[in-house]
MIKOLMAR-609146 format. One record per residue (C-alpha): x, y, z. Coordinates in nm, 4 decimals. Example, Ala and Ser with C-alpha at 12.3 -4.5 7.8 and 13.67 -1.06 7.14 Angstrom:
! residues 2
PT         px         py         pz
PT     1.2300    -0.4500     0.7800
PT     1.3670    -0.1060     0.7140
! end
This chain:
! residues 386
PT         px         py         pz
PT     2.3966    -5.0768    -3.3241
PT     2.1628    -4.8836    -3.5570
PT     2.0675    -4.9674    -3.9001
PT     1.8137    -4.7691    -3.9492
PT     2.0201    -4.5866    -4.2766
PT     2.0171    -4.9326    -4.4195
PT     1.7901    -5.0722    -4.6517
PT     1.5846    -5.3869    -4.5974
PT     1.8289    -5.5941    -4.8118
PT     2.1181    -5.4466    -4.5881
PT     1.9663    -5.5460    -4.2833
PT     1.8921    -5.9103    -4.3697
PT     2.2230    -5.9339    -4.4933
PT     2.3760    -5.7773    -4.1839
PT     2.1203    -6.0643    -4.0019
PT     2.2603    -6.3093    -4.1607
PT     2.6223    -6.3027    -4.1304
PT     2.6189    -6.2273    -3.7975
PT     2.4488    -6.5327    -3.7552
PT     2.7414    -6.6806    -3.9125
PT     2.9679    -6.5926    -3.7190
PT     2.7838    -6.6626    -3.4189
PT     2.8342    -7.0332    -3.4793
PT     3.1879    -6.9630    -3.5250
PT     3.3397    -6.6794    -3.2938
PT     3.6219    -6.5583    -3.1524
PT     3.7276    -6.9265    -2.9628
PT     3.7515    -7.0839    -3.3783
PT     3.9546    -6.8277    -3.5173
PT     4.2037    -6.8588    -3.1688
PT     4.1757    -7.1768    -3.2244
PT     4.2831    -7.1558    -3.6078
PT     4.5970    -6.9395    -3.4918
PT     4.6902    -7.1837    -3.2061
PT     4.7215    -7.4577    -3.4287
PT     4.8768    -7.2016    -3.7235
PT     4.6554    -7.2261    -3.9820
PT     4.3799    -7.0888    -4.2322
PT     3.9732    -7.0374    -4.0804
PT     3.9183    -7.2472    -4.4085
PT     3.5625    -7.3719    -4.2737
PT     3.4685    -7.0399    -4.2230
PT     3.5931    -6.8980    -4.5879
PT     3.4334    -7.1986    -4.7410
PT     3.0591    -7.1180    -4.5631
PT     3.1281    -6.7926    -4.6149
PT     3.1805    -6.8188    -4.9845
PT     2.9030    -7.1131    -5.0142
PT     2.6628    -6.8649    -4.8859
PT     2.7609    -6.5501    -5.1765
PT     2.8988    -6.3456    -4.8945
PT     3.2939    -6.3465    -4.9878
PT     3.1685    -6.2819    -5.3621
PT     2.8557    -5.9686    -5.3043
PT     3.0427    -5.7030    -5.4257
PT     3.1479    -5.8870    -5.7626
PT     2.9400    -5.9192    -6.1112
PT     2.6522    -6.1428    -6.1147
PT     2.7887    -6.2043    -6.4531
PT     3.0959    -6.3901    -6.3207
PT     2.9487    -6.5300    -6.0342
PT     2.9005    -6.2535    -5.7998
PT     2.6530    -6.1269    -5.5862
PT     2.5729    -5.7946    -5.8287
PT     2.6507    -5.5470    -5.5103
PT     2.9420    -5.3184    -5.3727
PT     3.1735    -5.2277    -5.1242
PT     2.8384    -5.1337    -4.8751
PT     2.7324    -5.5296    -4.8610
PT     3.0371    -5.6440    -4.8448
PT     3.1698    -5.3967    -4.5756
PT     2.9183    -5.5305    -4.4054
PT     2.9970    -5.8874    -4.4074
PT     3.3240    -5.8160    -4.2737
PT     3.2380    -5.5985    -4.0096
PT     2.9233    -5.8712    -3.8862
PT     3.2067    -6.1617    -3.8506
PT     3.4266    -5.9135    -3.6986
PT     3.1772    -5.7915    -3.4236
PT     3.1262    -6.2367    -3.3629
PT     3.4703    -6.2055    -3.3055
PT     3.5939    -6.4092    -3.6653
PT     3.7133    -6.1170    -3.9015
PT     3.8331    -6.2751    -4.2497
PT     4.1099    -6.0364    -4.3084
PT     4.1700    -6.1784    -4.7204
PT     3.8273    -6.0365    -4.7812
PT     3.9797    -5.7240    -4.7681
PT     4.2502    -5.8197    -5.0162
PT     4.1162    -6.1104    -5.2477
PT     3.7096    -5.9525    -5.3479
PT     3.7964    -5.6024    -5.2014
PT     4.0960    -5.4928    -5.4037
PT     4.1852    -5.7599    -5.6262
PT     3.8492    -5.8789    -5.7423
PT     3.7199    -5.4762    -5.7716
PT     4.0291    -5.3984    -5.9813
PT     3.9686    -5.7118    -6.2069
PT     3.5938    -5.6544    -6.2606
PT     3.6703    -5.2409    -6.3601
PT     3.9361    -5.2702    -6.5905
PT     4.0476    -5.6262    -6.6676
PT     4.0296    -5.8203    -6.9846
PT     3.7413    -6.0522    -7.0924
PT     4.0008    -6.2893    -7.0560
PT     4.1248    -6.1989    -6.7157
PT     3.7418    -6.1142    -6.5750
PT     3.6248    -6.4779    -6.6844
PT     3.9355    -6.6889    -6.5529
PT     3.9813    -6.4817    -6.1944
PT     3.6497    -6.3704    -6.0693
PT     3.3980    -6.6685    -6.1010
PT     3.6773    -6.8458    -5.8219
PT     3.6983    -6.4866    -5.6059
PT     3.3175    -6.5121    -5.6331
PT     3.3119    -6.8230    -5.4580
PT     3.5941    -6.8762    -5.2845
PT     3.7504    -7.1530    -5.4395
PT     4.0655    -6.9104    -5.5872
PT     4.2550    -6.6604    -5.3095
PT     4.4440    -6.3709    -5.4390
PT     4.7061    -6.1434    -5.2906
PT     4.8098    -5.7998    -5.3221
PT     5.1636    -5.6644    -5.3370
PT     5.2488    -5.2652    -5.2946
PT     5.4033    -5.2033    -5.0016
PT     5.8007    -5.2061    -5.0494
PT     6.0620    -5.1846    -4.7909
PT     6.1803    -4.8283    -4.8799
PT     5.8818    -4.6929    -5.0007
PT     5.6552    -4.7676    -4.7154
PT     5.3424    -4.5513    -4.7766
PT     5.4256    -4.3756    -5.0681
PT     5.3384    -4.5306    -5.3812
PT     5.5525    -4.2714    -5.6196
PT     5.8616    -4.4666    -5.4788
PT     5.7569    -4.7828    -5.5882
PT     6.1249    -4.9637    -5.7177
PT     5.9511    -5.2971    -5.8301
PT     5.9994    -5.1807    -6.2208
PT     5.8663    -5.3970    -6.5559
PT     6.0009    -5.4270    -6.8519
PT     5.9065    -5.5286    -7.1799
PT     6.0732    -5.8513    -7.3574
PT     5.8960    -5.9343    -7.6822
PT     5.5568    -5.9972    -7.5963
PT     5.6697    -6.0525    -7.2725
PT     5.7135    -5.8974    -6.9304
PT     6.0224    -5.8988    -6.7043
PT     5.9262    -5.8253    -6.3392
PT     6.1805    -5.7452    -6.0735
PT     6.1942    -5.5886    -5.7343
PT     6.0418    -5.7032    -5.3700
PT     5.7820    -5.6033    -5.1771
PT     5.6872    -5.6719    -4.7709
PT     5.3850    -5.7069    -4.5424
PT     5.1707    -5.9024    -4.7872
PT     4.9215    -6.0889    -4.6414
PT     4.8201    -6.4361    -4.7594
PT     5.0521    -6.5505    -4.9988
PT     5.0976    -6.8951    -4.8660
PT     4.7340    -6.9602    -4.9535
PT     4.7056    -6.7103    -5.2561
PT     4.6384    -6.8871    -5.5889
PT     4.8096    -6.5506    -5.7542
PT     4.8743    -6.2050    -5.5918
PT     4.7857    -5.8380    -5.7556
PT     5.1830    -5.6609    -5.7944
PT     5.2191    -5.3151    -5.7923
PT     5.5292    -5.2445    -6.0277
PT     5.6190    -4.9360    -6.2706
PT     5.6901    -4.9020    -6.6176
PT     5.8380    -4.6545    -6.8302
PT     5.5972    -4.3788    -7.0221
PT     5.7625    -4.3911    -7.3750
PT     5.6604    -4.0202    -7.4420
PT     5.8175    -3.9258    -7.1084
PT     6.0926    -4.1476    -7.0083
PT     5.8841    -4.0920    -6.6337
PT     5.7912    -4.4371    -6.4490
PT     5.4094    -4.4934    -6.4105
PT     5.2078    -4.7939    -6.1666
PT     5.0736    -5.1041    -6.3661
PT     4.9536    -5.3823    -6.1949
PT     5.0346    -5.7429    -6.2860
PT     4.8454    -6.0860    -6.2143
PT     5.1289    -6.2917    -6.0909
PT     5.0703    -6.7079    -6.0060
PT     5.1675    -6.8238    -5.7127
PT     5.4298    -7.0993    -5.8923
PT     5.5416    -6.8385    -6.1119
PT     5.9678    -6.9044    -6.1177
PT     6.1173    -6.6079    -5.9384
PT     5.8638    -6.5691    -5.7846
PT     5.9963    -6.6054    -5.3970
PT     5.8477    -6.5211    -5.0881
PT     5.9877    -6.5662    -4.6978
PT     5.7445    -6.5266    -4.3946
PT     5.7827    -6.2252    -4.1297
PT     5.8116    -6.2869    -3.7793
PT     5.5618    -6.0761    -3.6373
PT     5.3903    -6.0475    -3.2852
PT     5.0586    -5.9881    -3.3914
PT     4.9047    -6.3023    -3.4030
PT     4.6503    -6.3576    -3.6704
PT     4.5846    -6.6429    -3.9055
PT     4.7040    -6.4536    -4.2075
PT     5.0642    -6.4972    -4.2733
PT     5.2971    -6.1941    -4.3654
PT     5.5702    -6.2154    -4.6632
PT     5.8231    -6.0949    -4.7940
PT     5.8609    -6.1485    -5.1753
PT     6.1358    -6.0987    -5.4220
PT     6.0370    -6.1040    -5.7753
PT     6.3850    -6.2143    -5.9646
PT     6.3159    -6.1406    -6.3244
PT     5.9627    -6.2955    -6.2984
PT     5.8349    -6.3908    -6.6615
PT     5.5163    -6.3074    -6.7305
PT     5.3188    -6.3310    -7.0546
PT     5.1468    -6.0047    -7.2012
PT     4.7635    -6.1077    -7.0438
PT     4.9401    -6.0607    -6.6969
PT     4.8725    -5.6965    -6.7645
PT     4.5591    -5.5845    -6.5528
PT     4.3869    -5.3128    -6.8086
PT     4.5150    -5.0445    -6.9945
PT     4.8758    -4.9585    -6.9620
PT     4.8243    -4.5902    -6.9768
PT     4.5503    -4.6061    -6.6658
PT     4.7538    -4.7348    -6.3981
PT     4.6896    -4.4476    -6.1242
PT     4.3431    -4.4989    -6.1677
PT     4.3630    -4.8832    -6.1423
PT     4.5766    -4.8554    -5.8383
PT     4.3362    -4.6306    -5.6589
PT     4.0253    -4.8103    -5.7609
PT     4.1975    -5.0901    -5.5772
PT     4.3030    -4.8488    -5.2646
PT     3.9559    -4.7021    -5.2075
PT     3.8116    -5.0764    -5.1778
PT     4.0694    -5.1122    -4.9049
PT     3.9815    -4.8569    -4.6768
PT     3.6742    -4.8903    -4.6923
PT     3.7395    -5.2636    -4.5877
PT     3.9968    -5.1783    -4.3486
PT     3.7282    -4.9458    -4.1453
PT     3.4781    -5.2521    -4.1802
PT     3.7726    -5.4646    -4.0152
PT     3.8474    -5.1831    -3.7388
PT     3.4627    -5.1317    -3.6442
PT     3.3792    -5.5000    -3.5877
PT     3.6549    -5.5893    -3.3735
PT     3.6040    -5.2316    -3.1669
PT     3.1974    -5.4005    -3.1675
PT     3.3349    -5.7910    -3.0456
PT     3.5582    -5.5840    -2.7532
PT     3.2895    -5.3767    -2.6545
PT     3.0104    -5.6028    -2.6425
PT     3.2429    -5.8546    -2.4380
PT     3.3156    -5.5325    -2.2285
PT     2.9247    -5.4047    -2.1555
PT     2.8295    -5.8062    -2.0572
PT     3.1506    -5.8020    -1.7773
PT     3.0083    -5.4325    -1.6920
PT     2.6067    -5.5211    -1.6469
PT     2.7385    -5.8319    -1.3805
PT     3.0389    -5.7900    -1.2224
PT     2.9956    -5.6897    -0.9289
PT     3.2843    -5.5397    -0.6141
PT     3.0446    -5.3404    -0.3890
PT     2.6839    -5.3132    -0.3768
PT     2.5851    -5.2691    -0.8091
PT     2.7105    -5.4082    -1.0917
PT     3.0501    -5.2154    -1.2092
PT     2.8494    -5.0924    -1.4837
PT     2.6670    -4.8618    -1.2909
PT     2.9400    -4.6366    -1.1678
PT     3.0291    -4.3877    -1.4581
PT     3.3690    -4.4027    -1.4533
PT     3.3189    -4.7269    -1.6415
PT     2.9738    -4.6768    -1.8070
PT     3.0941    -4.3145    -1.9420
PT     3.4456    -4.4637    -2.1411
PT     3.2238    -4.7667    -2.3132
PT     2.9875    -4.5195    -2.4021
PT     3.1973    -4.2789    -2.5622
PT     3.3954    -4.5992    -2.7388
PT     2.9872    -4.6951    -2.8756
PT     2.9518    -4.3110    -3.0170
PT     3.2963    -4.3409    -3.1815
PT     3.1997    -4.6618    -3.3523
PT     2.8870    -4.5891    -3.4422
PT     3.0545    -4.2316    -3.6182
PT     3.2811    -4.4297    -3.7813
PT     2.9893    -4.6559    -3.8889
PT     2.8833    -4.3430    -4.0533
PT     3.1488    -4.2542    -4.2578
PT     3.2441    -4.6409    -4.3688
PT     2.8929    -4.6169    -4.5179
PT     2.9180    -4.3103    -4.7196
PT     3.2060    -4.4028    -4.8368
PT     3.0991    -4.7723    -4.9581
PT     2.7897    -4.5406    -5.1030
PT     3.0501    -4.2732    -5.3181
PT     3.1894    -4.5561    -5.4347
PT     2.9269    -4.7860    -5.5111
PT     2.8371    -4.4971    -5.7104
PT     3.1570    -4.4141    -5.9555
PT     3.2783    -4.0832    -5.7101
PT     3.6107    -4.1883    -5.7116
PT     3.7036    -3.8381    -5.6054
PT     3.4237    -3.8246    -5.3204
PT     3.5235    -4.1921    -5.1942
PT     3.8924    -4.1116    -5.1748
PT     3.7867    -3.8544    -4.9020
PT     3.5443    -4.0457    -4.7408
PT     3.7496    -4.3465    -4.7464
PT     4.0490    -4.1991    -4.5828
PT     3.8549    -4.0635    -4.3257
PT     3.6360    -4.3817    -4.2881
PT     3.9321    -4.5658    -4.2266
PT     4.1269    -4.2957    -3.9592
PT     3.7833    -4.2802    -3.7524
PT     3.7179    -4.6613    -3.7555
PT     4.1033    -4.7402    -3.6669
PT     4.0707    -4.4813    -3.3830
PT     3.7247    -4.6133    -3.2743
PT     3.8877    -4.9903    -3.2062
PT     4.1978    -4.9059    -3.0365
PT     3.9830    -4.7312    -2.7640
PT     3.7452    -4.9427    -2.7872
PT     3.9892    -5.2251    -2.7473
PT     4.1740    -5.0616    -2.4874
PT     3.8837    -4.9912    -2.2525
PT     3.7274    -5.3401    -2.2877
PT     4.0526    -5.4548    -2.1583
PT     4.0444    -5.2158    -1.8557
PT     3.7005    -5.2868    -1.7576
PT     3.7784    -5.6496    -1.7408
PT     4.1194    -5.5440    -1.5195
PT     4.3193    -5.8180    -1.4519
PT     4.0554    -6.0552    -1.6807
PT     4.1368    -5.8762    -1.9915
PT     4.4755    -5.9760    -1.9665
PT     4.3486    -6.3735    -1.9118
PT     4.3437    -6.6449    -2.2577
PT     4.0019    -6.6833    -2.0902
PT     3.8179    -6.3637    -2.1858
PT     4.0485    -6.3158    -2.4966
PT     4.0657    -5.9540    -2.5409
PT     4.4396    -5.9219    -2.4838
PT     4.5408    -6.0205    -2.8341
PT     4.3064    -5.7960    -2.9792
PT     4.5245    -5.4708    -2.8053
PT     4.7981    -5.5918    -3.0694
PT     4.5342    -5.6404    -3.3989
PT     4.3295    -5.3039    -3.2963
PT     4.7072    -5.1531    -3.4169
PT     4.6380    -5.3007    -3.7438
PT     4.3536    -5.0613    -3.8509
PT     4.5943    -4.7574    -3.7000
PT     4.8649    -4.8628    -3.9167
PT     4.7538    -5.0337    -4.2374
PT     4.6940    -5.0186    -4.5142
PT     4.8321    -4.6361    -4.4627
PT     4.9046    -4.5173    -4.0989
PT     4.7435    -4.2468    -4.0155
PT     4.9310    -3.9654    -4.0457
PT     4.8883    -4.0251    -4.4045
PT     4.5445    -3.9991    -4.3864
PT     4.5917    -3.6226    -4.1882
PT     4.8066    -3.5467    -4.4729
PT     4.5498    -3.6450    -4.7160
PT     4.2708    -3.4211    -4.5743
PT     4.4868    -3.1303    -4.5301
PT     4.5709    -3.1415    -4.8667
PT     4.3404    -3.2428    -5.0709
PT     4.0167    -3.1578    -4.8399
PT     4.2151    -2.8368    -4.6928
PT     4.4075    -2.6890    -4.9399
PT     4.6912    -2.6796    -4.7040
PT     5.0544    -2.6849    -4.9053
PT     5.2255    -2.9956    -4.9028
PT     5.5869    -3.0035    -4.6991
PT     5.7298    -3.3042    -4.9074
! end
């Protein structure tokens, strides 16, 4: 794919990860799920290297970039076919939330271990009656003393089994208003009250989901990520971070199906040429390469907005980034598996499971319908019906 909008620093990086993940690939990471458990090897080179940790402060340990180098990383060990889904939650969201408006406190205990790997965190929003709308958020805190009462549950939070501490989403009440506004707590794993139970799910991926239930969790005033009186901007300085992630996430597993899709293409062969020379199949894998390579696009003007501070511009561009990438894979997905026929559907070729996680990037963090919502509102100007 091109990288000619890239810088020179961009491209080595881009180089270099993908070399990466070409020593691991798509048979490690089945092989992590098979045997249930964490691409730990992988995090831990990863991290060794300064790629889980680019986008943080060189001051803490970081790599001094943004959300364009380490978009990238994710996308490269996507497209070798070894995504590391807790980048997007543990430097994306929770390290990019800590680093703009944490504490000295909180910046120098949390992000010298999301730097390098050595310290995991989670991130808890999504509740199961609010679902993509974050006004309706129920998990509520309350002040005791000094202290903080949290209470409420949350669903489809990845990670938590290996999280050292997850990012919570609650509300508290505006004293001048009575109204209930986001703040976001740090929240260790061991925490008591703090319980979570794993979902059953289908997709299979080595990221765990949960379910947690925060009974009266205890927490002591430093818990407190930033100023109390900035929590919509805190949340989406976290949210942005996430879509732009979530895009990286979609594009490089729509780039691992494809590529596995053009190699079947250029030398299988039924009748007299390769299948890849009848257009019926070269036409669909080249329309699946435009759409990734458009979504491309967008991911990186987003990552660039925000790298920036345009908060406002990488909202847009972020939404969209994420709808065109999550688009891009599920066709992309979908016709590798029908080139390959019958050998998509094999454990040999190993694209079938990915017709399951392309979903992923339709679906979370917000589905997509959301995301149409978003533009024809706030890109449109079209009145809201809820």
């Amino acid at each position: 794919m091109s990288t000619v909008l890239e810088t020179e620093e961009h491209r080595a990086l881009r180089d270099a990860v993908a070399a990466l993940g070409k020593r691991y690939g798509r048979a490690y990471m089945t092989g992590v799920i098979r045997e249930g458990s964490h691409p730990r090897e992988l995090w831990s080179e990863a991290a060794k290297l300064g790629y889980l940790g680019v986008n943080l402060p060189e001051e803490y340990g970081g790599g001094g970039g943004g959300m364009a180098e380490l978009s990238i990383v994710l996308e490269e060990l996507g497209a070798a076919g070894s995504p590391l889904l807790m980048m997007v939650v543990s430097p994306a969201i929770c390290g990019t939330v800590i680093a703009r408006f944490g504490t000295e406190d909180q910046k120098r205990r949390w992000l010298p271990g999301l730097a390098d790997g050595s310290v995991t965190m989670a991130f808890g929003i999504t509740e199961p009656d609010a679902g993509s709308n974050s006004h309706r958020i129920t998990t509520t805190a309350r002040r005791d003393g000094e202290e903080w009462l949290l209470t409420g549950r949350k669903v489809f939070v990845s990670g938590v089994d290996i999280a050292d501490a997850t990012l919570v989403v609650g509300r508290t009440e505006d004293a001048r208003t009575g109204k209930l506004k986001p703040c976001l707590f740090i929240v260790p794993r061991e925490t008591p009250g703090f319980g979570r139970t794993p979902i059953d799910m289908e997709l299979q991926a080595p990221e765990k989901q949960f379910e947690l239930v925060l009974d009266d969790v205890r927490l002591p005033a430093e818990a407190l990520v930033g100023d109390e009186d900035a929590g919509l901007l805190q949340l989406f300085a976290g949210l942005n971070p996430e879509r732009i992630m979530t895009a990286a996430f979609g594009i490089g597993m729509g780039r691992y199906a494809l590529g596995k899709a053009v190699e079947y293409a250029r030398t299988r062969q039924v009748w007299k040429t390769p299948i890849g020379a009848h257009q019926a199949i070269a036409h669909p894998l080249a329309t699946a390469h435009i759409d990734l390579e458009l979504a491309r696009l967008m991911m990186q003007k987003a990552a660039r907005l925000y790298d920036d501070g345009d908060d406002v511009g990488a909202g847009e561009a972020a939404n969209m980034a994420k709808y065109a990438a999550g688009e891009a894979c599920v066709s992309a997905v979908d016709q590798a598996v029908h080139t390959l026929g019958g050998n998509g559907l094999t454990r040999e070729y190993g694209l079938a499971s990915l017709v399951t996680a392309a979903r992923v990037a339709r679906i979370a963090p917000v589905s997509r319908e959301m995301i149409l919502n978003y533009v024809s509102h706030q890109s449109l100007g079209l009145p809201k019906s809820y």
